[in-house]
C-alpha positions, 0 to 999 in steps of 0.5 A: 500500500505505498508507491515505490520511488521509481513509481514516484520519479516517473509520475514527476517526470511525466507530470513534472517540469522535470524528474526532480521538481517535486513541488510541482502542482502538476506533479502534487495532483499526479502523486494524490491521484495514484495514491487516491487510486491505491486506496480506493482499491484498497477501500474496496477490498477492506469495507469497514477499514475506516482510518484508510477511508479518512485518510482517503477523504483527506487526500481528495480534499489536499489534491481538490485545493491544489486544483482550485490553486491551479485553476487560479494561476494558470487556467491552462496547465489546470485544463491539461491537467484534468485531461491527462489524469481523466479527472472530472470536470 
């Protein structure tokens, strides 16, 4: 249940301005949504696993303000965003 770095580099590079910037909205939103993704599945196994359901609700919470943040700063980087990760909206 947790990302392994080489997982964590390729998601920065691919989302990133590059394999090192790691603060990177785009890279932030690219890392919440596979680690949304694993406890998701995680979620669907383990029904009445409540502190991972919490912690899920928090990391949809932290990637919905970095979207909102990004959405403000640079409409476009947002919209391709969204694209590139199948997200609503």
């Amino acid at each position: 249940m947790h990302l392994t770095s080489e997982v964590k580099t390729g998601l920065f590079a691919q989302y990133g301005k590059g394999a090192t910037n790691t603060g990177a909205p785009e890279s932030q939103v690219a890392l919440f949504t596979a680690r949304i993704t694993e406890l998701t599945e995680h979620l669907k196994v383990h029904k009445k696993d409540f502190s991972t359901q919490r912690s899920l609700l928090k990391l949809v919470g932290k990637r919905r303000r970095l979207l909102d943040y990004l959405k403000d700063v640079n409409i476009d980087r947002y919209r391709s965003i969204i694209k590139d990760l199948n997200l609503r909206k």
